[in-house]
LUMLUM-364624 format. One record per residue: y, x, z of N, C-alpha, C in turn; residue number from 1. Coordinates in steps of 0.02 Angstrom, whole numbers. Layout:
BEGIN
<pt n_y="Y" n_x="X" n_z="Z" ca_y="Y" ca_x="X" ca_z="Z" c_y="Y" c_x="X" c_z="Z" k="NUM"/>
...
This chain:
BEGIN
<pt n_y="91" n_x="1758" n_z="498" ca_y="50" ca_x="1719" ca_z="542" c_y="54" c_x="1645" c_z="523" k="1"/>
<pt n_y="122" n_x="1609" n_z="508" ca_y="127" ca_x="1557" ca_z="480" c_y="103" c_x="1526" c_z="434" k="2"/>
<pt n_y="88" n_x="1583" n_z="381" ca_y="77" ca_x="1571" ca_z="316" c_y="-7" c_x="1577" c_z="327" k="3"/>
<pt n_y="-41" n_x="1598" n_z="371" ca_y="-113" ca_x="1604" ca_z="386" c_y="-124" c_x="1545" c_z="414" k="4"/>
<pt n_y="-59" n_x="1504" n_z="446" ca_y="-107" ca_x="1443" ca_z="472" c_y="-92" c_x="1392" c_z="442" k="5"/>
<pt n_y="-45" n_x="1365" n_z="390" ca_y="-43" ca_x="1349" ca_z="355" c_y="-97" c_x="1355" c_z="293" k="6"/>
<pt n_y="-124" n_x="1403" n_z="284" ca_y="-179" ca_x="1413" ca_z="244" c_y="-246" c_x="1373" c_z="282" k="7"/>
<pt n_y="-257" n_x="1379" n_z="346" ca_y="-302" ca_x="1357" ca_z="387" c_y="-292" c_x="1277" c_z="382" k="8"/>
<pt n_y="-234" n_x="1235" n_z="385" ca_y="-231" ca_x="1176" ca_z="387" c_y="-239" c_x="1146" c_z="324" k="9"/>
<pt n_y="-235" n_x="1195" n_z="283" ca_y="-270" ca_x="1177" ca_z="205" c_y="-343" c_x="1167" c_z="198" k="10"/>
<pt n_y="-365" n_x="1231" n_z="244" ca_y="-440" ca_x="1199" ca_z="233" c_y="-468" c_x="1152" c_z="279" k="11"/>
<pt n_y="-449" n_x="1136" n_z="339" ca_y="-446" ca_x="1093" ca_z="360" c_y="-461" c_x="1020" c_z="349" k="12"/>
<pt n_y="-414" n_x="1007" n_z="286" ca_y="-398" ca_x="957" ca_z="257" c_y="-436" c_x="957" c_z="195" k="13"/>
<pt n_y="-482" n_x="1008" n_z="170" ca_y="-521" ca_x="1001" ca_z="123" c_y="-592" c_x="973" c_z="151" k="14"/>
<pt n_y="-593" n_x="1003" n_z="208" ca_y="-659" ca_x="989" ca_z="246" c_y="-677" c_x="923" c_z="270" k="15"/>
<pt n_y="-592" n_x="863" n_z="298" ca_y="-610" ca_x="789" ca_z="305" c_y="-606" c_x="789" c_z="234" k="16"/>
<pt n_y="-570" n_x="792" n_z="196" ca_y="-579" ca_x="757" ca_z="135" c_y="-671" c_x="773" c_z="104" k="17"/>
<pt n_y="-680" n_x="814" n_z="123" ca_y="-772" ca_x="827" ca_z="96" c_y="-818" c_x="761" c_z="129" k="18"/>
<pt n_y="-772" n_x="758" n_z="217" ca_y="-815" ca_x="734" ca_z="237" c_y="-806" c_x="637" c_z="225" k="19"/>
<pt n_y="-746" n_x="626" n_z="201" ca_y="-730" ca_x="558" ca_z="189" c_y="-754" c_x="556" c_z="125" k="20"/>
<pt n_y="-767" n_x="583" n_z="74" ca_y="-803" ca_x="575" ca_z="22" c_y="-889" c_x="547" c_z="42" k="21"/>
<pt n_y="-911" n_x="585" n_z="88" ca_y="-988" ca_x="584" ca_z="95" c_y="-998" c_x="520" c_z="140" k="22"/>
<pt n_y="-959" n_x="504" n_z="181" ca_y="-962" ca_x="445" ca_z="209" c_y="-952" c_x="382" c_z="153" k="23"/>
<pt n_y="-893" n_x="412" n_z="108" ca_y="-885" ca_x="349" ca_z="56" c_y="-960" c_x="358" c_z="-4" k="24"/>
<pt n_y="-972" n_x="391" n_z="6" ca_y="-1024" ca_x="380" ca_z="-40" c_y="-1106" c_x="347" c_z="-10" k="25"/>
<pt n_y="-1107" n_x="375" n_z="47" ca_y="-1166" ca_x="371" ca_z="82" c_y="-1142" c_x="280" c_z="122" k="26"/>
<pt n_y="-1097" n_x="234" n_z="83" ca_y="-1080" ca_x="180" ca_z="101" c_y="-1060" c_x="183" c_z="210" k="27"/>
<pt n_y="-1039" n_x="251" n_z="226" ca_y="-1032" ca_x="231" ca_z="306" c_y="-952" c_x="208" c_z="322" k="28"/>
<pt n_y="-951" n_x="153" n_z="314" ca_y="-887" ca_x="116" ca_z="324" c_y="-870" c_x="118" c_z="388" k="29"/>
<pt n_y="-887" n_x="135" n_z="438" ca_y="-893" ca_x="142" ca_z="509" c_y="-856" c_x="210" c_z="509" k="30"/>
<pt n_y="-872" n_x="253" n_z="477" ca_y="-850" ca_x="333" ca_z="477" c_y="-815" c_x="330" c_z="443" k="31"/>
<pt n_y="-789" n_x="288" n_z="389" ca_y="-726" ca_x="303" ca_z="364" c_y="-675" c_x="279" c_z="402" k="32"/>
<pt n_y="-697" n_x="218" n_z="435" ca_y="-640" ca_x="192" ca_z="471" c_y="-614" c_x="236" c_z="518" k="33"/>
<pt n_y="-664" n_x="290" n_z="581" ca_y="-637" ca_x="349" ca_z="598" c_y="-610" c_x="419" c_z="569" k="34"/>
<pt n_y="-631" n_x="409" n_z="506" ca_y="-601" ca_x="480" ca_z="478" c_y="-552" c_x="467" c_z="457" k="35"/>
<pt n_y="-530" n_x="406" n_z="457" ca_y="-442" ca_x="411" ca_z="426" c_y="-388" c_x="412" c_z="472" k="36"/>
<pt n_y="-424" n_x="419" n_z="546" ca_y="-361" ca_x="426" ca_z="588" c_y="-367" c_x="524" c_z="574" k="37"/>
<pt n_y="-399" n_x="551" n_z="575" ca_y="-400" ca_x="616" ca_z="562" c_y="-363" c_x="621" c_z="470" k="38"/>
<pt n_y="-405" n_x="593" n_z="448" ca_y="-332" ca_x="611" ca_z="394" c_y="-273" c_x="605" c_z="391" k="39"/>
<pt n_y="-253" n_x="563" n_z="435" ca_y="-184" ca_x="543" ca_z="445" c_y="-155" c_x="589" c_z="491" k="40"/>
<pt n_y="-164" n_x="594" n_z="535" ca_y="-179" ca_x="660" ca_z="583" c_y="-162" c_x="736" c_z="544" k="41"/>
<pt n_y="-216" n_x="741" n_z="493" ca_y="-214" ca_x="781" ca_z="470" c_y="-162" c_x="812" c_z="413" k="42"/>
<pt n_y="-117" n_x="748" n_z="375" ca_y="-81" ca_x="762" ca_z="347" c_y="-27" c_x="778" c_z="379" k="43"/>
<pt n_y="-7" n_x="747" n_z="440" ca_y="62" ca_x="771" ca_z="479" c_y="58" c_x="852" c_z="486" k="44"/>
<pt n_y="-23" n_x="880" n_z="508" ca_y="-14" ca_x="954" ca_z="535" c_y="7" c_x="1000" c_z="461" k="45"/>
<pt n_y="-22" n_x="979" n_z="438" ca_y="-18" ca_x="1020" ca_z="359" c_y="57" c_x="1002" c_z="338" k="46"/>
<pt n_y="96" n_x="962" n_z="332" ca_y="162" ca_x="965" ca_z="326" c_y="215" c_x="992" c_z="363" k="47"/>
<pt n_y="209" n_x="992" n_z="416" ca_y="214" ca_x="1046" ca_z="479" c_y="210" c_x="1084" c_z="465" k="48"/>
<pt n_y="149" n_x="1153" n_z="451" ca_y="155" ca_x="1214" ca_z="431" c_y="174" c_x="1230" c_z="364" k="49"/>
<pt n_y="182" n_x="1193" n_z="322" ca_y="203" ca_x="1200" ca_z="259" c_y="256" c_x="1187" c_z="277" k="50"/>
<pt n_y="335" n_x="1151" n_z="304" ca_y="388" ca_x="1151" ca_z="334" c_y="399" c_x="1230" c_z="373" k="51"/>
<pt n_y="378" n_x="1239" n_z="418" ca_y="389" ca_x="1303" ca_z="454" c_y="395" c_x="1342" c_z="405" k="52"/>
<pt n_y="339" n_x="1374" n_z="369" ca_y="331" ca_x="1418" ca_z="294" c_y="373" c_x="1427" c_z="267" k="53"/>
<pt n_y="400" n_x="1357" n_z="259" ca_y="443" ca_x="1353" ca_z="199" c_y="518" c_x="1385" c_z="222" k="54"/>
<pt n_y="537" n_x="1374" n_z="284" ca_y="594" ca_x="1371" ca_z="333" c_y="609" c_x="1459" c_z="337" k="55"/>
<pt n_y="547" n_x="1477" n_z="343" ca_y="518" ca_x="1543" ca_z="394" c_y="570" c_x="1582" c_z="308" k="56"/>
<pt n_y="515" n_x="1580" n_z="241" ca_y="536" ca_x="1593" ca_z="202" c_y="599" c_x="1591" c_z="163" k="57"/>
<pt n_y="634" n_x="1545" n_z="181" ca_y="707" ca_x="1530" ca_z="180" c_y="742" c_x="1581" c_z="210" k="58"/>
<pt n_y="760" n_x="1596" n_z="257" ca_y="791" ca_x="1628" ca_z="308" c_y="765" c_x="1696" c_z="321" k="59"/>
<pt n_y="717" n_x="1742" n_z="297" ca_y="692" ca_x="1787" ca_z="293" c_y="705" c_x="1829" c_z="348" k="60"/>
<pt n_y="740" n_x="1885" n_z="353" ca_y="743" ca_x="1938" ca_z="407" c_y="804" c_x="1902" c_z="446" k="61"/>
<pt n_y="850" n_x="1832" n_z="435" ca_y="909" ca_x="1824" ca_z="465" c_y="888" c_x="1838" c_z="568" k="62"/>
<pt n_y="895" n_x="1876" n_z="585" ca_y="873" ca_x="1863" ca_z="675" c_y="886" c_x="1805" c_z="694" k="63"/>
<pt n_y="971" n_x="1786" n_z="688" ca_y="991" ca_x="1725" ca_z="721" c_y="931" c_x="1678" c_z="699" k="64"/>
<pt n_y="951" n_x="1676" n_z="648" ca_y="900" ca_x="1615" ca_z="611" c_y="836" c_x="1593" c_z="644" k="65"/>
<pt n_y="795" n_x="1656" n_z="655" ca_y="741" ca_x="1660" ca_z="666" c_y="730" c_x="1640" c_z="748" k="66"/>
<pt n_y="795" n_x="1648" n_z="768" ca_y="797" ca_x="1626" ca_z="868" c_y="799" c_x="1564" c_z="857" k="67"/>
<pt n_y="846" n_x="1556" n_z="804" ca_y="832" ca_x="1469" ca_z="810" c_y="776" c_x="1432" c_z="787" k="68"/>
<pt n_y="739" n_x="1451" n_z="737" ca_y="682" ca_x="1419" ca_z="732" c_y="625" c_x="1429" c_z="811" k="69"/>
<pt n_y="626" n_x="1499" n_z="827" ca_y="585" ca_x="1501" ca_z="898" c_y="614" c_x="1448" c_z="927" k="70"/>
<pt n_y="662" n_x="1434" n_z="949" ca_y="690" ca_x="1375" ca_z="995" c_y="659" c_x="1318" c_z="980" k="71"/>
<pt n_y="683" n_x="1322" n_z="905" ca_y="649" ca_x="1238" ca_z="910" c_y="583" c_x="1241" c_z="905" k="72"/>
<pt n_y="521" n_x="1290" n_z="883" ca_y="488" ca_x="1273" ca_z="876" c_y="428" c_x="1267" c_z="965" k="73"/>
<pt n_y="494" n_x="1312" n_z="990" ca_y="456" ca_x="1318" ca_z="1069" c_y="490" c_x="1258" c_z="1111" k="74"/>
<pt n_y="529" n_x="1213" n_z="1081" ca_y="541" ca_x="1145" ca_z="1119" c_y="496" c_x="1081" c_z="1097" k="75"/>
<pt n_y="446" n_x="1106" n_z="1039" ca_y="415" ca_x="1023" ca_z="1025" c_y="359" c_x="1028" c_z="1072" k="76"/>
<pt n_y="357" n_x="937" n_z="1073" ca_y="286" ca_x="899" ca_z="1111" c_y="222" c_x="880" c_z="1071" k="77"/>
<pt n_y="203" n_x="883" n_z="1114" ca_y="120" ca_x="856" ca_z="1064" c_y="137" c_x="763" c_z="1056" k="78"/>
<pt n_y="100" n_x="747" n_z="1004" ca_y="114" ca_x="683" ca_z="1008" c_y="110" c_x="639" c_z="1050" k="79"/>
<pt n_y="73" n_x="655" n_z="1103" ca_y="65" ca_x="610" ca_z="1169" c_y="118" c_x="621" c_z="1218" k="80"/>
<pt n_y="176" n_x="668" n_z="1180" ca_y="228" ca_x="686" ca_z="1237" c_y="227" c_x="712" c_z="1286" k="81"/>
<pt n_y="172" n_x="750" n_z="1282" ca_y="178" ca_x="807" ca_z="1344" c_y="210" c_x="883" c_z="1328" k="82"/>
């Protein structure tokens, strides 16, 4: 499942990058200036699931292991701290 959304935040990130291209080309400096909070945005999520992945894959069938990643991964906040 990890590795599926990790794949998803890949394309994700192909799709602003399509779309910060067309703004940079189509001169909309206005839209780039908003699409780079989404790329920026966007690179944290994609390192995130590529971290988990990577973690998930590390530790393979360990159970303990795997309680502890549920833990932590069922204690984070969204960036606005909720």
């Amino acid at each position: 499942m990890f590795e599926r959304a990790y794949e998803q935040e890949q394309q994700v990130s192909r799709q602003i990058d399509a779309l910060y291209e067309l703004a940079f080309t189509e001169k909309a400096f206005a839209e780039l200036v908003e699409l780079q909070w989404f790329l920026t945005e966007q690179v944290q999520e994609e390192k995130s699931a590529r971290e988990i992945v990577g973690r998930l894959q590390m530790v393979k069938d360990d159970p303990s292991a795997l309680l502890d990643i549920d833990m932590e991964l069922g204690n984070r906040t969204t960036a606005a701290g909720t």
